[in-house]
C-alpha positions as MATLAB code, in Angstrom:
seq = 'XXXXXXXXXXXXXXXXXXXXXXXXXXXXXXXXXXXXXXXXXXXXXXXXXXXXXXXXXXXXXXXXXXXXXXXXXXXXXXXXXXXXXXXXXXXXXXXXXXXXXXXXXXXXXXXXXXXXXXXXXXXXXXXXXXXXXXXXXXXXXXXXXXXXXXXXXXXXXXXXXXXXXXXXXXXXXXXXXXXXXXXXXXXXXXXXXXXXXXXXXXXXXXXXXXXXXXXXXXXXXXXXXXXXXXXXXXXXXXXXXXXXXXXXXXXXXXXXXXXXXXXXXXXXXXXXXXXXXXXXXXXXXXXXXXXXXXXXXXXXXXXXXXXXXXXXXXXXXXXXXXXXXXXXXXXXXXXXXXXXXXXXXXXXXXXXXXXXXXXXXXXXXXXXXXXXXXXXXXXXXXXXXXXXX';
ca = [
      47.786    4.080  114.305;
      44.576    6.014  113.952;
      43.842    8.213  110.887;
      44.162   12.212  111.133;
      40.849   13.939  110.311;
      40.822   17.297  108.414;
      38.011   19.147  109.834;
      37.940   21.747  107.385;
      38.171   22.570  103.682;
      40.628   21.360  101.644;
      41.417   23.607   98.332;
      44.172   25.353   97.016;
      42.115   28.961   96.792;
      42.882   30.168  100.294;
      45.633   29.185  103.191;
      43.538   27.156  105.373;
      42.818   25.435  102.185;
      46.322   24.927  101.134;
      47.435   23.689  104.845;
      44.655   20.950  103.719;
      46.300   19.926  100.162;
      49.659   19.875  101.594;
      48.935   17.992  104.910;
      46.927   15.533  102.846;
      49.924   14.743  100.005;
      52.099   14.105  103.001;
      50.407   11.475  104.606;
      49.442    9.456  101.708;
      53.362    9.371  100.771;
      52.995    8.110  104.112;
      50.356    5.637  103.198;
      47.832    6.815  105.972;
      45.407    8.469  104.146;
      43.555   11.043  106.175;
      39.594   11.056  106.214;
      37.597   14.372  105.225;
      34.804   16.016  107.032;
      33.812   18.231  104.308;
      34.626   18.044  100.357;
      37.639   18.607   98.966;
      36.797   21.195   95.615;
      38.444   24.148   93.868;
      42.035   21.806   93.415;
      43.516   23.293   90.167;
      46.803   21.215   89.819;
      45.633   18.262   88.135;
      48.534   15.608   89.837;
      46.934   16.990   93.236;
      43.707   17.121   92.362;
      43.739   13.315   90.577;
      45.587   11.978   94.353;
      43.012   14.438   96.719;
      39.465   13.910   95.408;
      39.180   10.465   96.328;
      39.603   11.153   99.939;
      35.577   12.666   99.304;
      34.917    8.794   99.770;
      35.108    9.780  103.676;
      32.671   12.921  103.478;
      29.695   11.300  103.626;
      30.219    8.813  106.447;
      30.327   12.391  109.089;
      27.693   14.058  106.862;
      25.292   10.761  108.566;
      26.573   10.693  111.782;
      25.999   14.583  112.257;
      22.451   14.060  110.919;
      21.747   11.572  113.063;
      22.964   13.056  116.392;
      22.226   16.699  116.018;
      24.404   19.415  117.694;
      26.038   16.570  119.310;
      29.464   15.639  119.261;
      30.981   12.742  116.691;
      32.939   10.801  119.041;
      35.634    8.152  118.521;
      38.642    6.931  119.769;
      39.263    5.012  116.182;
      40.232    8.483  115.162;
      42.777   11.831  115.893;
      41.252   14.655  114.755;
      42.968   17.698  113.499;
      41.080   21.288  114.529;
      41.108   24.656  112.363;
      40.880   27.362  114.684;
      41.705   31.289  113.808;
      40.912   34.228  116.499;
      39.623   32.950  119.931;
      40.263   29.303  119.230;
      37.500   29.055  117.359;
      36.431   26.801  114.918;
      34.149   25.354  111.972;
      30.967   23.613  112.745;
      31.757   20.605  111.794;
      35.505   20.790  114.045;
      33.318   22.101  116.599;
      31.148   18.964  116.593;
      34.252   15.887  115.443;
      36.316   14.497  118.375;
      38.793   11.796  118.792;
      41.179   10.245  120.845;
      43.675   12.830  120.207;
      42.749   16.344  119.325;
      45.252   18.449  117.796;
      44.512   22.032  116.918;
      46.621   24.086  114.692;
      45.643   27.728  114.665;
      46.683   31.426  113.263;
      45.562   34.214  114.987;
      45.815   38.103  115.266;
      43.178   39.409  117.590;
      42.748   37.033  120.701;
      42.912   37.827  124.335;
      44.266   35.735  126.540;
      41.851   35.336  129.045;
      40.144   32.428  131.080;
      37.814   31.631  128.118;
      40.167   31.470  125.504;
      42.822   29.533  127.364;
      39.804   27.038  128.711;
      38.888   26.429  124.669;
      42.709   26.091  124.054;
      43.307   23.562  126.687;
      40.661   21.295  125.037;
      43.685   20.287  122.737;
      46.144   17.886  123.385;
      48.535   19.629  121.347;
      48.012   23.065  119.493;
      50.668   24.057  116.217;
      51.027   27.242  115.074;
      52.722   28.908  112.410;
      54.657   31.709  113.878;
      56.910   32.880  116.449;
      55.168   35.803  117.520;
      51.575   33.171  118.141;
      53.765   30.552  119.749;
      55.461   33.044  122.586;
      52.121   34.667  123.144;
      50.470   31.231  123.472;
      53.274   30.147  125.555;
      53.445   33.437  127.850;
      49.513   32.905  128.350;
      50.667   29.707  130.060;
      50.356   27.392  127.318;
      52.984   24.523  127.274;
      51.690   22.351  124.705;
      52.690   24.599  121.861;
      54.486   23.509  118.863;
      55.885   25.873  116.005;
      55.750   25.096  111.938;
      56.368   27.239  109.559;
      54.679   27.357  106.003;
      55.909   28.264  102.874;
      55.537   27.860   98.666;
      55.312   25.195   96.847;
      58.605   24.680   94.248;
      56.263   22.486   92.111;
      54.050   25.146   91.658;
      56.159   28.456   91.426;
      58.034   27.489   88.543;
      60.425   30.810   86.996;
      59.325   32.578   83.988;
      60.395   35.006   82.138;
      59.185   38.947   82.264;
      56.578   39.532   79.437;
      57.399   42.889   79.167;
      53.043   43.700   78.852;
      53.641   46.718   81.715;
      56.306   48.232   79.216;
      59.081   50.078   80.710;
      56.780   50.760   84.101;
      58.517   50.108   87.299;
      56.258   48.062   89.025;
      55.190   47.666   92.555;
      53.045   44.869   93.758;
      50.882   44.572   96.695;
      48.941   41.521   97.429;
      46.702   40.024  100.666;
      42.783   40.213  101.114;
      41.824   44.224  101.676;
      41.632   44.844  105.256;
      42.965   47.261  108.058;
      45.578   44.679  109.499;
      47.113   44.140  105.694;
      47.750   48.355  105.391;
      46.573   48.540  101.883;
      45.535   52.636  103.246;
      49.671   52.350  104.122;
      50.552   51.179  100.556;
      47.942   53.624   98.499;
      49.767   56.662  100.922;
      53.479   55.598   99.918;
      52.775   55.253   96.464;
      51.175   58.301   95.600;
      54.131   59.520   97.024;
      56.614   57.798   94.974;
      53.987   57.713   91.939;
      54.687   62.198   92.176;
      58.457   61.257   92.069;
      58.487   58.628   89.589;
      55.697   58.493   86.657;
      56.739   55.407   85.413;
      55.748   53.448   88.284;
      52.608   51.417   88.199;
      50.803   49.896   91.301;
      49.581   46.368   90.646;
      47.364   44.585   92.929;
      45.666   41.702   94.230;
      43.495   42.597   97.486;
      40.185   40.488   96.790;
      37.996   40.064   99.599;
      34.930   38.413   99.388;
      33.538   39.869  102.550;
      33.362   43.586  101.699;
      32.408   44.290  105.692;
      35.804   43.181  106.533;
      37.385   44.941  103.717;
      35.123   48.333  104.629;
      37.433   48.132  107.978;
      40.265   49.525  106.130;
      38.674   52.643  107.243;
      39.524   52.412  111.166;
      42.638   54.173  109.743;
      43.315   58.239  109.206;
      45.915   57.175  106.801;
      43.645   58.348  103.988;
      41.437   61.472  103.343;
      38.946   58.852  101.528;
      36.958   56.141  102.612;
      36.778   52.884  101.000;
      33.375   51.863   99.912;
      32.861   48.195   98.935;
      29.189   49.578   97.533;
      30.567   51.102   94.632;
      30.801   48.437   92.517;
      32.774   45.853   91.483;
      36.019   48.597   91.208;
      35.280   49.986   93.894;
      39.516   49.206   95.170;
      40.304   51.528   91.795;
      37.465   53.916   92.531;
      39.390   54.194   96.228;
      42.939   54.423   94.929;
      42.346   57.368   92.769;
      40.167   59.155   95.506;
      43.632   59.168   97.037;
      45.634   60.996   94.684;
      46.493   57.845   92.380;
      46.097   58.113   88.790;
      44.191   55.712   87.206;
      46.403   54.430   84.689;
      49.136   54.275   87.635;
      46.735   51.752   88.815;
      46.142   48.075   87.785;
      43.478   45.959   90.007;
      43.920   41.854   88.895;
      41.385   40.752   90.433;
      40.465   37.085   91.447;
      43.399   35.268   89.946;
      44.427   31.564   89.530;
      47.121   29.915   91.498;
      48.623   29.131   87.985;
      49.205   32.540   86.894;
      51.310   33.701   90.139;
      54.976   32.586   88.408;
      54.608   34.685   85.379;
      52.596   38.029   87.909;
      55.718   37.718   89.372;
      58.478   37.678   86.808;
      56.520   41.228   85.855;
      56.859   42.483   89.275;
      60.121   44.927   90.145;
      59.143   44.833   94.058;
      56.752   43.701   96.186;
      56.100   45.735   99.793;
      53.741   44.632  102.482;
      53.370   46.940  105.370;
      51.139   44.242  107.265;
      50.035   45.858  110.444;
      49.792   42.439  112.355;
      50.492   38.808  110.694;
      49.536   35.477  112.479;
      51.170   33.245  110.192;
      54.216   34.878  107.760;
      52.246   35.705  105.325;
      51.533   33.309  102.527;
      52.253   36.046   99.149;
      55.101   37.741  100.936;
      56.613   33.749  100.887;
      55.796   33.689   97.240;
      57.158   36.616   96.241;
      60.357   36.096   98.025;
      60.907   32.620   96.616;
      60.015   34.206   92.736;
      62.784   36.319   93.121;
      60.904   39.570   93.560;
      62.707   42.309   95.953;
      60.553   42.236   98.572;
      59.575   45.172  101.803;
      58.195   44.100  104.617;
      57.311   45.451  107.668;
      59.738   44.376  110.959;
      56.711   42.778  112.803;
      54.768   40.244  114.312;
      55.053   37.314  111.430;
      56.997   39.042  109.213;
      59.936   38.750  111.504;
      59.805   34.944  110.792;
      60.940   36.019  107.277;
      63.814   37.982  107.924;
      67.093   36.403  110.304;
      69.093   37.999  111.239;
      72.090   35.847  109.898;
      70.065   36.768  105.880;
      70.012   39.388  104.369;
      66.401   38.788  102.259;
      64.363   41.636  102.660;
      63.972   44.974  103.137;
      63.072   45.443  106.447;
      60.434   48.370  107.762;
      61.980   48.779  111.513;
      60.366   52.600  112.290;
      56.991   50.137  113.806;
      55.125   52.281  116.164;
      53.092   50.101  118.690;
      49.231   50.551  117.552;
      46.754   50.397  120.747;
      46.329   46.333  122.058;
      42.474   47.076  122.547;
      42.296   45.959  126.183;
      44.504   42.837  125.121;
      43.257   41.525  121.845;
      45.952   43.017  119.122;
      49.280   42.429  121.031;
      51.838   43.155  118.853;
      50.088   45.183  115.984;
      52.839   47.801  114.597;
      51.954   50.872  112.218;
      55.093   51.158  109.413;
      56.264   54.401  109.085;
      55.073   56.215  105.580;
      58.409   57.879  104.824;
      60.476   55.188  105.578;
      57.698   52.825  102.944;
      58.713   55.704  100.293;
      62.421   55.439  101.248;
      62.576   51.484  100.519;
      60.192   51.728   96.947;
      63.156   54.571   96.347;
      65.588   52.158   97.363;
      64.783   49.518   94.957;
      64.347   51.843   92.043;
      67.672   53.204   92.384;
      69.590   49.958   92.793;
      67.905   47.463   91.203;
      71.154   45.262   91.217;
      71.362   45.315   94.259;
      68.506   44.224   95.225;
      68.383   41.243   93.086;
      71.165   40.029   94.160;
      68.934   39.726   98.067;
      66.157   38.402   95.714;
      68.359   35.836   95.054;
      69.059   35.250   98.793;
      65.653   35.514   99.367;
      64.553   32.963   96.843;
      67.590   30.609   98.444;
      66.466   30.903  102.341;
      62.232   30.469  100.987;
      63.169   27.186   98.787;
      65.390   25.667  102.170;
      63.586   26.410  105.330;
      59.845   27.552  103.769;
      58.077   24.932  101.939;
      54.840   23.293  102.264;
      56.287   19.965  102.104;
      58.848   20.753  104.797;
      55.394   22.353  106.880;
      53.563   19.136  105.855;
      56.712   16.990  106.999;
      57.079   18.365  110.151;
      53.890   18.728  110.976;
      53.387   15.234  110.683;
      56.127   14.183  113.402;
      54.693   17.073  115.590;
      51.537   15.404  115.906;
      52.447   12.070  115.922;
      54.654   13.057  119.012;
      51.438   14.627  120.658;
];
């Protein structure tokens, strides 16, 4: 049986990353260690990071062979290599340029068209995984039948309870979390809680909307939501500087910053509710999971993704269902929904009213996350997927 190749980076600081860790852990149970194209780094649990950093060994060997064929292919049949691809099926350099006998690409995506292109790159792949039912039925309705559906998740080794530390007092406290962007609706969240801020002083906004690419984060502004533009050339509180443009105090208003995977469990335990009106997810949303399983009451909006999160048979979440359909841009954002700002206010309103309630859901919540989302269950059954490929 041929080794899998991980053609991109493997770290615990981002979700491609963590796909990496959690893919690798599996198949050395396994005892087929899989073979690295670029370094592993940034691994901050010590029991991973002691069993992943030896797989480095394999770096080197496809650092030589791209030097000594450049832009060419590295071609083997000794190998099955596993490709990275986001929007348009496309992929890292070094995916772009490692082949095998089997080539098996697993890929998130929220603006792609379907057209002749896209479906000639995605046809490349003997077998493609994705991570959620809204990708799979628009790969499949493009034609595609060598789709295959996994589902991530949280790690239970990781997330471990804590208690509150009571250090935001008495506030009532509402967190939002995801890289600042348009498609995330931070603009949505500021709106709502200035709202619910007017109605209820005591509530503090706590977030964690890093984004390292501040062009990406300046497209928050393709949205009217707000009467003022975000401006990444501010400085480095720039998010704060934005918030209280829009009618948010400032000490209503916490920023954390770039945070370490170590510190989520006890963010958490200080959190009252969590609400992400995600215009458009590809996956189902990696913090929304982690939330959920750390027993925070959590609002998320009925579409794309998200709806991976909440069956219909559980009752989890608080659902955002007023979605109006935002324009597909000649193809490319099928399914992107707009949450409704009222209905936002209505559910923060909800949980601060009936906080019983809706702990008893977080409960629930935690329950369905810890069964049917887990990275070792993704890493599991991603495994037999490809193996069956």
């Amino acid at each position: 049986m041929n080794p899998y190749v991980i053609t991109w980076g493997v770290s615990d600081k981002h979700g491609w990353g963590l796909i990496g860790v959690h893919l690798s852990l599996h198949l050395m149970k396994l005892g087929r260690n899989p073979l690295l194209v670029t370094p592993a780094v940034d691994i901050s649990r010590p029991e991973y990071a002691e069993k992943i950093m030896p797989l480095n060994s394999s770096v080197q060997m496809f650092q030589d062979a791209f030097a000594s064929a450049p832009n060419q292919k590295v071609m083997s049949d000794q190998m099955d290599v596993l490709h990275g691809t986001g929007n348009d099926f496309m992929e890292t350099e070094e995916g772009r340029r490692t082949w095998g006998k089997r080539n098996i690409c697993m890929t998130f995506f929220e603006e792609q068209l379907m057209d002749e292109a896209n479906m000639a790159r995605a046809n490349r792949f003997d077998g493609i995984v994705t991570g959620s039912t809204y990708n799979y039925e628009l790969l499949k309705n493009a034609g595609l039948d060598h789709v295959y559906l996994s589902f991530q998740g949280i790690d239970p080794y990781e997330l471990v309870p804590k208690k509150a530390s009571g250090r935001f007092g008495d506030k009532f406290v509402v967190f939002s979390g995801g890289k600042l962007e348009y498609r995330k609706g931070q603009d949505l969240v500021v709106k709502a809680f200035k709202i619910f801020h007017e109605r209820h002083p005591d509530s503090l906004l706590l977030t964690n909307w890093v984004n390292f690419w501040p062009e990406v984060a300046r497209g928050v502004n393709e949205s009217c939501t707000l009467e003022v533009d975000l401006n990444p050339d501010l400085g480095p509180d720039y998010m704060t500087q934005w918030a209280v443009a829009n009618g948010i105090p400032s000490e209503a208003f916490v920023d954390l910053g770039v945070m370490k995977r170590a510190s989520l469990s006890q963010l958490f335990a200080d959190v009252d509710v969590a609400l992400f009106p995600n215009r458009c997810e590809g996956g189902t949303n990696l913090v929304c999971n982690e939330t959920m399983f750390c027993r925070v009451p959590t609002i998320l909006s009925a579409n794309t993704g998200h709806l991976d999160m909440m069956p219909e048979d559980k009752d989890v979440c608080i659902a955002l269902k007023k979605q109006t359909a935002l324009d597909e841009q000649g193809g490319k954002r099928m399914g992107w929904m707009e949450s409704d700002i009222e209905e936002m206010v209505e559910a923060l309103e909800y949980a601060y009213q009936n906080r019983e309630e809706t702990q008893k859901m977080a409960r629930r919540a935690a329950s369905f996350v810890g069964r049917e989302r887990t990275w070792q269950g993704f890493a599991k059954d991603c495994v037999a997927i490809f193996d069956k490929i």
